[in-house]
C-alpha positions in Angstrom: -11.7 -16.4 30.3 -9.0 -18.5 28.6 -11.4 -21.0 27.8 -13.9 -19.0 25.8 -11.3 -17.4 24.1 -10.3 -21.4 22.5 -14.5 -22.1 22.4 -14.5 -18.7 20.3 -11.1 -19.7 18.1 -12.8 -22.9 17.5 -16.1 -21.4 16.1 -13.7 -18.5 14.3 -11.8 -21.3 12.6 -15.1 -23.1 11.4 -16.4 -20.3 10.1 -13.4 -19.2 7.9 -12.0 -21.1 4.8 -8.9 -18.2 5.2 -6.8 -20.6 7.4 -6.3 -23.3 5.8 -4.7 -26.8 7.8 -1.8 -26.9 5.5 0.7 -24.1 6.6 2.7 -22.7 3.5 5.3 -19.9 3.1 4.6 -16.1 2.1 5.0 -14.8 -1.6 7.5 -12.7 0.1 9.7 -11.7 3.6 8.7 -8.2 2.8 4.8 -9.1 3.5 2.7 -9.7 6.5 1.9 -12.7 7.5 -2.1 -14.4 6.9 -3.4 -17.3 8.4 -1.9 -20.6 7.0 1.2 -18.7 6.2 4.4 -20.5 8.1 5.0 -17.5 10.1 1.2 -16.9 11.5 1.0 -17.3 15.5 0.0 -20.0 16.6 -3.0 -20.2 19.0 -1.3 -20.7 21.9 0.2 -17.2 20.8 -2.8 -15.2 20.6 -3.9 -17.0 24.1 -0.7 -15.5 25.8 -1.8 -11.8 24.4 -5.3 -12.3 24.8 -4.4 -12.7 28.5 -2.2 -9.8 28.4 -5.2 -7.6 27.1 -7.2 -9.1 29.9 -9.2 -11.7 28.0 -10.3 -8.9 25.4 -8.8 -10.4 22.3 -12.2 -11.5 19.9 -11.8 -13.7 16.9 -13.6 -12.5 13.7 -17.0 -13.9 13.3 -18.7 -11.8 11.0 -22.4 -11.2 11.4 -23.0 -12.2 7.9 -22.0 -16.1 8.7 -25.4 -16.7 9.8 -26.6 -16.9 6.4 -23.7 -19.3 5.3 -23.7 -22.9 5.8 -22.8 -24.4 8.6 -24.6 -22.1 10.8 -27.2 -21.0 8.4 -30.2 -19.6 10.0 -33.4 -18.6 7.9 -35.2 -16.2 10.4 -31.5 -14.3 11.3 -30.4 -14.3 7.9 -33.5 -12.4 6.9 -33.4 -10.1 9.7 -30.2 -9.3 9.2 -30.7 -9.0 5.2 -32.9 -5.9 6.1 -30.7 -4.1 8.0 -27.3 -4.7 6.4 -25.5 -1.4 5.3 -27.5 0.8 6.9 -25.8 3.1 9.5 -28.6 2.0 12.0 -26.6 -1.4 12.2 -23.6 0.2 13.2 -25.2 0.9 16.7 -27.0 -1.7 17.8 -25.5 -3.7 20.9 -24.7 -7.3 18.4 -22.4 -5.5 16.3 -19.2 -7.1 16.5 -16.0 -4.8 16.5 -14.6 -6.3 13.0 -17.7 -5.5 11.3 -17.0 -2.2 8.7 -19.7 -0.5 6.0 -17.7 0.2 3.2 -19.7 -2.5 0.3 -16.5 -3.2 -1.7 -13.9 -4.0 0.9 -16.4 -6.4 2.1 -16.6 -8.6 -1.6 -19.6 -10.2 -0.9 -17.1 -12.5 1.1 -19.6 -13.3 4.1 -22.6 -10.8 3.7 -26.0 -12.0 3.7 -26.5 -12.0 0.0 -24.4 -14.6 -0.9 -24.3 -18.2 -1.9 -25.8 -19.8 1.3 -24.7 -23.1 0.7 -20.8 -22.0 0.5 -19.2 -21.5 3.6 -18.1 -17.7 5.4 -14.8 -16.8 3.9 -13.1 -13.8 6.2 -11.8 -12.5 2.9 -10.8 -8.8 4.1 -11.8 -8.9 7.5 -9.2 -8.6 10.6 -8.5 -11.8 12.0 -8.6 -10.6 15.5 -9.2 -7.5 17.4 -8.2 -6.3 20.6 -10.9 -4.5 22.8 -9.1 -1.5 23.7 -9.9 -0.2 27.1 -6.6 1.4 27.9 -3.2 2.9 27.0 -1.5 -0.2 27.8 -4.2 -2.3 25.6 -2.6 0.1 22.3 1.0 -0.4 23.8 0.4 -4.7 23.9 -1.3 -4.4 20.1 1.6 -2.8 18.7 3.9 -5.0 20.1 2.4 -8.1 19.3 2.0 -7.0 16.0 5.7 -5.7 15.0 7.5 -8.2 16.8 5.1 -11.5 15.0 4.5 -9.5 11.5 1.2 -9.2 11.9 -0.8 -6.3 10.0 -2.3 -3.7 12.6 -5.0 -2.2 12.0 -7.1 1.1 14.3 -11.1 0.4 14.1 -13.3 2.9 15.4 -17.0 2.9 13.6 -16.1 1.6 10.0 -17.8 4.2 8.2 -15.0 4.7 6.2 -15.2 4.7 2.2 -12.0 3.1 1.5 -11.8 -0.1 3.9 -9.2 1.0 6.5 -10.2 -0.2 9.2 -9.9 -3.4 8.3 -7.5 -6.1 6.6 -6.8 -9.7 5.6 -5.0 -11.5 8.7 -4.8 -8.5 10.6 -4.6 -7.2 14.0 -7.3 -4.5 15.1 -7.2 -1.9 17.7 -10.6 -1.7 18.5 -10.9 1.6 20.3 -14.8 1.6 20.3 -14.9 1.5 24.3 -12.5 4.3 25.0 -15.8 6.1 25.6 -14.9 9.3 28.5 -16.6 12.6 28.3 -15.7 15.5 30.3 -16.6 19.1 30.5 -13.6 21.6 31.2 -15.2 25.1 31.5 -12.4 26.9 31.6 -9.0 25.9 29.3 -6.8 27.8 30.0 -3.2 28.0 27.2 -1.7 30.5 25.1 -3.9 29.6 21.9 -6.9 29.1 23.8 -9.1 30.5 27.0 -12.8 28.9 27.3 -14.8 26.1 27.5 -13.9 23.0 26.0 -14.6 19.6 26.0 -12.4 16.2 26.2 -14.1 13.1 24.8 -12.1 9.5 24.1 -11.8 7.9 20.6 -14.4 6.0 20.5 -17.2 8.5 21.6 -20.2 9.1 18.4 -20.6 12.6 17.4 -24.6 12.0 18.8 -22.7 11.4 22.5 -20.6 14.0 22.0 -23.8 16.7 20.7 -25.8 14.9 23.4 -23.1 15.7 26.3 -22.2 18.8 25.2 -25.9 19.7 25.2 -26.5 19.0 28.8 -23.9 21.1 30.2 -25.3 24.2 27.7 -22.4 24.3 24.7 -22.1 22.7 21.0 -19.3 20.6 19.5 -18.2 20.3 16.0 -19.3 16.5 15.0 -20.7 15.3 11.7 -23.9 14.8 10.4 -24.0 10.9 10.9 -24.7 10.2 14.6 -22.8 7.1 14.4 -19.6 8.6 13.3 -16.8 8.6 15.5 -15.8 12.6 16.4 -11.7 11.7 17.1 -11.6 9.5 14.6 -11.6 9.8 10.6 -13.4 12.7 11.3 -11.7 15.1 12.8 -8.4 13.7 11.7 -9.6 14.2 8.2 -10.5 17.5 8.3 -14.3 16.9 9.7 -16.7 18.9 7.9 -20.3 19.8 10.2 -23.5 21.8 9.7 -22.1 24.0 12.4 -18.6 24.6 10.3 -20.0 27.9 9.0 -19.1 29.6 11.7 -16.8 27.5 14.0 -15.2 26.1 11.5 -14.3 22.4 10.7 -13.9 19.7 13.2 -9.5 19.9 12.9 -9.9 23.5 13.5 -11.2 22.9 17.3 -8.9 20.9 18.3 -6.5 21.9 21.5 -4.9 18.5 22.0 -4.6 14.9 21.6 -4.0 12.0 23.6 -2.0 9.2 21.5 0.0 6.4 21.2 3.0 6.3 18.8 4.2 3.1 16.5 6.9 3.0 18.9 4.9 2.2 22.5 5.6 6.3 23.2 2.4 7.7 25.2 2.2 11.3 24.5 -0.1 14.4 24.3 0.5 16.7 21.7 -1.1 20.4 21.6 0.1 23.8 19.5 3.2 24.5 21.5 4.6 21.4 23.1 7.8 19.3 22.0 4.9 16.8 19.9 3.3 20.2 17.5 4.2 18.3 14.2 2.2 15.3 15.5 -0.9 17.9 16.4 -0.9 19.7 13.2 -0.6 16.4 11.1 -3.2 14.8 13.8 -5.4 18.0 12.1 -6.8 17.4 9.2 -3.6 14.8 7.9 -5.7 11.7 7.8 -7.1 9.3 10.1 -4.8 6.0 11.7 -1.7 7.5 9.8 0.3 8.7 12.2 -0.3 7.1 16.2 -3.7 5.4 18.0 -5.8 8.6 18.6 -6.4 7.9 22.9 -8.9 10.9 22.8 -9.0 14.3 22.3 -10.0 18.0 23.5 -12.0 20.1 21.4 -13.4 23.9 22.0 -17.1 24.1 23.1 -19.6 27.0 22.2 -22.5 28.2 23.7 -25.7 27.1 22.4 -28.7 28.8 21.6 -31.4 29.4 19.3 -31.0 28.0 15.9 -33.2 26.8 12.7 -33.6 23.9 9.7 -34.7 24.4 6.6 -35.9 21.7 4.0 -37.7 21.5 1.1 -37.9 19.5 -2.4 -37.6 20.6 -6.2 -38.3 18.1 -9.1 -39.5 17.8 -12.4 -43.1 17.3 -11.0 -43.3 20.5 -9.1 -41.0 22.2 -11.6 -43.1 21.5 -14.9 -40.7 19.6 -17.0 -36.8 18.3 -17.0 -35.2 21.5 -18.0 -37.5 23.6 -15.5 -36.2 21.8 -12.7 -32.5 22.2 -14.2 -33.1 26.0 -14.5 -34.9 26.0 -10.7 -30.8 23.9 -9.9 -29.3 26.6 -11.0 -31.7 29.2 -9.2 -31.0 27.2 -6.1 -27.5 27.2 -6.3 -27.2 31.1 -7.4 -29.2 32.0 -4.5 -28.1 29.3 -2.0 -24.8 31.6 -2.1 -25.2 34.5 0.1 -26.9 32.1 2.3 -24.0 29.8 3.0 -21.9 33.5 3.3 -24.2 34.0 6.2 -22.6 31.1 8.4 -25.5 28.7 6.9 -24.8 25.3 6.0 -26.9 22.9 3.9 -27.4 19.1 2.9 -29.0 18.3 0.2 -29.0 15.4 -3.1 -29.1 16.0 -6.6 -30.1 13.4 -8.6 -31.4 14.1 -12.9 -34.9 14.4 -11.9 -34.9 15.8 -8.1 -33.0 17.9 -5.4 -33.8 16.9 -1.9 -32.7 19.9 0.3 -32.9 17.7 4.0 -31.3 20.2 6.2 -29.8 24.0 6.2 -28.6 24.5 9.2 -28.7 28.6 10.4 -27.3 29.2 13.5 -28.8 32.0 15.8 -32.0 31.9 13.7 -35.7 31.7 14.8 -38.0 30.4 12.3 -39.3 33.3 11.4 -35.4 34.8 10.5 -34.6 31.6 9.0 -37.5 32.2 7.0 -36.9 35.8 6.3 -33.1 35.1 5.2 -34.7 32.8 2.5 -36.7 35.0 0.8 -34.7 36.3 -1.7 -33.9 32.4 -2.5 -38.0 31.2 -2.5 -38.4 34.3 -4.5 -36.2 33.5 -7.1 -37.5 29.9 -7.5 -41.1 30.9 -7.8 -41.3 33.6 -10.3 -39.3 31.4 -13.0 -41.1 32.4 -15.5 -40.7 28.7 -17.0 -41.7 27.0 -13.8 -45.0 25.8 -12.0 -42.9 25.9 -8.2 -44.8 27.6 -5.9 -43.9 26.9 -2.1 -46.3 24.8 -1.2 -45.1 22.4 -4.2 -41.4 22.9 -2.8 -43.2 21.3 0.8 -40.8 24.2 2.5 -40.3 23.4 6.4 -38.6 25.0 9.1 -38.0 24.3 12.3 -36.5 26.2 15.4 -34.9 25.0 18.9 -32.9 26.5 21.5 -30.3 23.6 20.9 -28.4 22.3 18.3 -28.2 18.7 19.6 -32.7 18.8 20.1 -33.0 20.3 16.4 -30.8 17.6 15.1 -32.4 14.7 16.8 -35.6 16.4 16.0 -34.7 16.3 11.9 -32.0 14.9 10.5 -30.6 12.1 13.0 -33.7 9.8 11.7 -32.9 10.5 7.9 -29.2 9.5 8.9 -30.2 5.6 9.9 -31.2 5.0 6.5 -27.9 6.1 5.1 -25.9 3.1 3.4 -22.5 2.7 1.0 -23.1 1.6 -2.4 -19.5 -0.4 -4.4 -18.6 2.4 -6.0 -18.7 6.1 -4.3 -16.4 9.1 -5.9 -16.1 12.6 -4.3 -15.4 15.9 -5.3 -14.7 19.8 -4.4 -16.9 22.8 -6.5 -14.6 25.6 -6.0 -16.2 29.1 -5.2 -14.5 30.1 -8.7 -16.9 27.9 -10.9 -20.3 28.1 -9.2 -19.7 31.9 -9.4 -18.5 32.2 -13.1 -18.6 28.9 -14.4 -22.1 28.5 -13.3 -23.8 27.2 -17.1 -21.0 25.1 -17.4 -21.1 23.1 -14.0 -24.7 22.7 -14.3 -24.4 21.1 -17.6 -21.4 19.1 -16.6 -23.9 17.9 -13.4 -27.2 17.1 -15.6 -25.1 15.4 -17.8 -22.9 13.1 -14.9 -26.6 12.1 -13.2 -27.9 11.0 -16.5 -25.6 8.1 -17.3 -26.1 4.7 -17.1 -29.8 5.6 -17.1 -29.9 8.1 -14.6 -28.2 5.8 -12.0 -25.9 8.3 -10.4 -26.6 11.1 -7.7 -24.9 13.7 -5.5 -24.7 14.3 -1.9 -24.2 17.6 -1.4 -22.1 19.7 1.8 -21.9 24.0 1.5 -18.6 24.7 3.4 -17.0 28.1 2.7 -18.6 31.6 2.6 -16.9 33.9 0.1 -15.5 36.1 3.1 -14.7 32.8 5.7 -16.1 34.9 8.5 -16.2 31.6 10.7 -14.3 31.3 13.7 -10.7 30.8 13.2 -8.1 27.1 13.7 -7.0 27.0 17.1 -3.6 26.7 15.3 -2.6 26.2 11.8 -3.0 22.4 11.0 -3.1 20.0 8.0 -6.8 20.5 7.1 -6.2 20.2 2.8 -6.1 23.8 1.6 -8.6 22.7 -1.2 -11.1 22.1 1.4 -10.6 25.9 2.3 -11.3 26.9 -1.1 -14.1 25.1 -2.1 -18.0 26.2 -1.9 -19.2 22.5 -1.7 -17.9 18.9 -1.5 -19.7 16.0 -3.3 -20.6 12.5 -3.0 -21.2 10.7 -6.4 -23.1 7.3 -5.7 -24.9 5.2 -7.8 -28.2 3.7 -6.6 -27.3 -0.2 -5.7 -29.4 -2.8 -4.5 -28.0 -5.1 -2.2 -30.0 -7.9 -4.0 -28.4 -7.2 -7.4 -25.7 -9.5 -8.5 -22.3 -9.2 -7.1 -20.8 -9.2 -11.0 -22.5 -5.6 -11.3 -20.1 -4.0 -8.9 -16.9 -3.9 -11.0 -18.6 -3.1 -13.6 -19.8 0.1 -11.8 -16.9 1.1 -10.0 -15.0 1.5 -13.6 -18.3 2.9 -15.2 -17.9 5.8 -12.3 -14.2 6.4 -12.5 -14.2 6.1 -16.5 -17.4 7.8 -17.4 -19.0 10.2 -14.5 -16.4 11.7 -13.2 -14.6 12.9 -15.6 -17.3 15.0 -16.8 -17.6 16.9 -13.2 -13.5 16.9 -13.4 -13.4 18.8 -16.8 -15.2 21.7 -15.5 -13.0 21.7 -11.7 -9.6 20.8 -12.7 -7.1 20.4 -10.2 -10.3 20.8 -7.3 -9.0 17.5 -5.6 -11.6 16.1 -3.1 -12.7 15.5 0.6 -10.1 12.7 1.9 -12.6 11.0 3.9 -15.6 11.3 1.2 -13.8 9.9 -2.3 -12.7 7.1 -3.9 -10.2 4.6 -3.3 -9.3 4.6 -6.9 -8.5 8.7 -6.8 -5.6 9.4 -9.0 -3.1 11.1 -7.8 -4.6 11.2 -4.4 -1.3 13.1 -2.8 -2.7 15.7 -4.2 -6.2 15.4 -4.8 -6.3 14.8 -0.8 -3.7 16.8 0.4 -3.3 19.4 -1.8 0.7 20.7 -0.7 0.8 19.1 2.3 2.0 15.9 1.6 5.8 16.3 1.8 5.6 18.3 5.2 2.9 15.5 6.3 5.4 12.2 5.3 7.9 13.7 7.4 6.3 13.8 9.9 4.8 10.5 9.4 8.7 9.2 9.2 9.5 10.8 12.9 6.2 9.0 14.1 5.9 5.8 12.2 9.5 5.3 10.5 8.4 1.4 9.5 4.4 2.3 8.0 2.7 0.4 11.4 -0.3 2.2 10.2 -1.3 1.4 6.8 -4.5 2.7 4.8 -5.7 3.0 1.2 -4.6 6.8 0.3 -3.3 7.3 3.4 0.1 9.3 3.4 2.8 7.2 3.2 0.5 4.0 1.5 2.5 3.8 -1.7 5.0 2.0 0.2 3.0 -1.2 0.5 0.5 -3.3 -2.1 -1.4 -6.3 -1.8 -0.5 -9.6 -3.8 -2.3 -12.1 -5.0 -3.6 -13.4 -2.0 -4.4 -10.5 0.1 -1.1 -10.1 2.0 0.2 -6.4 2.5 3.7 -6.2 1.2 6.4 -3.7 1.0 6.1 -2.0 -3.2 
């Protein structure tokens, strides 16, 4: 064991011009410590808590370092130059636990599309993660960490938009394998009586839909299979195409397994001495406040339920201000659909929208289909447009589960999903897409027609106007403007991985100066989805908490008094920036 952990420190220092021979002070005492800093440990040091951990300690070697000299490889680097950023990649057995999705955080530093005659740089990525298989794994981590200034960083998927779960020179809790599933038919506490079911941290929302299927109930997960349900998800609020009527994923929680900054292994539910940690837990942000062990979620009972998709553009529309009139159509009547328990997916972009799932739970086809009239209706006798059904390539599908209709529709849509440099979000509150409707749709025509019609939005429905979904377990930290808001949006430009690296600044600035503040005139103060927005959000205290904050730092102050856990818009993350060098150091 010790000896392939020095065999894979060898090939980790090869492969990295971040740790230099020449050891040098930090900028500052008030930063963590990098390789080649004076303070770093020494190897010998990582071998003593790789032995603690059980010979699960793994040195960063990025995938992309097989298309960088010295180990360049033609035939891998051109496999892997296919698959990169896809979610698809995320799954597959070879991907190592350091590797994250987010396109900017990674800086071209060792991808597959740069120069391969210059050597892999580990720029942002951990230096080392731990394999977390137990409590005492988390315990070891933190303690290593604190006591030798090292950054920490908690890994789960690395589908997050703003690089958290990973940092230069850190530490990383790779909770991946904490992978137990149980079914508890009957829960039994004062806020709760019913089925539920307990899954560890690093379980996919696919597992989770998959288990839960086979004992006859439905979970709250996401739409991306590959998403971790007790991580980000959940812990930032969690939104699901079954949240129409079980609400999102923080409001089925019952408890949580964690560990604390401190070492402290605790459970915290509703109405034990650890409630501020649940509610915060809720909906507060993800690795903010302790190492999420697992948790225990409420379980419904499937049944039937239905899919719907279909397409509008300019083609089947007639011309480019048809299609925008047939927008607004779909949006006027997607209304009293979405106040039904529905929810739908679906991307706008200047010249198409792309409906790829609505979800109606407790439909047939044939009531699915029936529910949609008024909205097919409405599209088709536009006076100035061609639509006609057929056009709109309308499908639905029906199953008795919700797990076989997913896998059946929109699980293979979801591998092809990928993160572009520069992604923004935003909430359309109920308020303007019911009397603000011209306005909104003008603002959204004019935002995908920039830069050449470069920018689209990813569309989620969340709220019906009378919230007859099931109620929180308990009252938790879930942003109140995700309460009040009829949809949340994704704002993406279209990015080719083979475009040059320059162009990404370029359109991160173009996004935050130009696009969005044309959907943020017409929604002020709407905020947007903390796990679905920028990095660069201003004022993100309140565009992703919206209240909360000062009740959610407190908390974060009884749990994490010295900021262990760090993350870009995370509460509490004004307290540290990064210098020159990539070292996180106190403001």
């Amino acid at each position: 064991m010790v000896s392939s952990f020095f065999a894979a420190i060898a090939l980790h220092a090869a492969l990295s011009t971040a740790a230099p021979l020449v050891t040098r002070q930090s900028n500052s005492t008030n930063c963590k410590v990098v390789p080649g800093d004076e303070g770093w440990p020494d190897t010998q040091t990582w071998a003593q808590l790789n032995q603690t951990v059980d010979g699960r300690l793994i040195a960063t070697v990025p995938l992309g370092h097989v298309c960088h000299a010295p180990a360049f490889n033609q035939a891998q680097c051109g496999k892997l130059q296919s698959e990169w950023g896809f979610a698809s990649l995320v799954w597959v057995p070879a991907w190592p636990p350091a590797e994250f999705m987010s396109t900017w955080f990674q800086n071209n530093s060792c991808t597959p599309f740069g120069d391969s005659s210059a050597p892999c740089d580990l720029g942002n990525y951990v230096s080392y993660s731990i394999d977390v298989r137990s409590v005492q794994d988390v315990q070891a981590g933190l303690e290593f960490a604190q006591s030798r200034n090292v950054r920490l960083v908690v890994k789960n998927s690395g589908h997050d938009f703003y690089g958290k779960s990973t940092g230069k020179g850190a530490l990383s809790l790779w909770v991946h394998n904490l992978n137990s599933k149980a079914l508890i038919p009957a829960y039994n506490s004062s806020y709760y009586t019913g089925p539920a079911v307990h899954i560890g941290a690093g379980v996919a929302g696919g597992e989770a839909a998959t288990f839960a299927s086979n004992h006859g109930y439905r979970v709250v997960v996401g739409s991306c299979p590959t998403v971790k349900a007790a991580g980000g998800f959940t812990q930032g609020g969690g939104h699901s195409f079954l949240s129409g009527i079980y609400g999102f994923g923080a409001d089925n929680v019952l408890e949580w397994e964690a560990v604390t900054a401190a070492g402290q292994h605790v459970f915290a539910t509703p109405t034990n001495e650890h409630a501020d940690l649940y509610w915060a837990l809720s909906g507060g942000g993800g690795g903010t406040y302790a190492v999420v062990i697992s948790m225990t979620v409420r379980a419904f009972p499937d049944g039937d339920i239905a899919l719907a998709s279909m397409s509008i553009n300019v083609a089947n529309a007639g011309s480019v201000d048809a299609y925008w009139e047939a927008v607004s159509t779909y949006h006027a009547e997607l209304q009293p659909l979405v106040d039904q328990g529905f929810v739908a997916e679906y991307m706008v972009t200047n010249d198409s929208l792309s409906l790829f799932g609505m979800i109606a739970p407790g439909h047939t086809a044939d009531s699915l289909r029936s529910a949609m009239m008024p909205l097919l209706s409405a599209l088709t006798s536009n006076g100035s447009s061609t639509l006609t059904t057929a056009a709109m390539s309308l499908n639905i599908t029906h199953r008795i589960s919700y797990h076989d209709l997913y896998a059946a529709t929109v699980e293979p849509l979801m591998a092809s999903n990928s993160f572009a440099p520069a992604v923004a979000g935003r909430f359309l509150p109920r308020a303007v897409i019911e009397s603000n409707s011209t306005t909104w749709h003008t603002a959204l025509r004019h935002a995908t027609s920039i830069s050449n019609s470069r920018y689209f939005a990813s569309v989620t429905t969340l709220n019906a106007r009378n919230r007859h979904r099931r109620a929180a377990v308990a009252p938790n930290a879930l942003q109140p403007n995700f309460n009040t808001a009829f949809s949340s949006l994704i704002i993406s430009p279209r990015w080719s991985n083979a475009s040059p690296w320059s162009d990404a600044a370029g359109l991160v600035q173009e996004l935050e100066n130009d696009v969005m503040p044309v959907l943020e005139g017409v929604t002020p103060g709407a905020g947007a989805y903390k796990n679905e927005a920028s990095w660069m959000q201003k004022d993100f205290q309140e565009a992703f908490y919206a209240g909360t904050y000062l009740r959610l730092r407190e908390i974060k102050a009884r749990y994490d008094p010295d900021g262990v856990f760090y993350g870009l818009t995370t509460v509490g993350s004004e307290r540290w920036v990064s210098d020159s060098e990539g070292r996180l150091c106190v403001a």
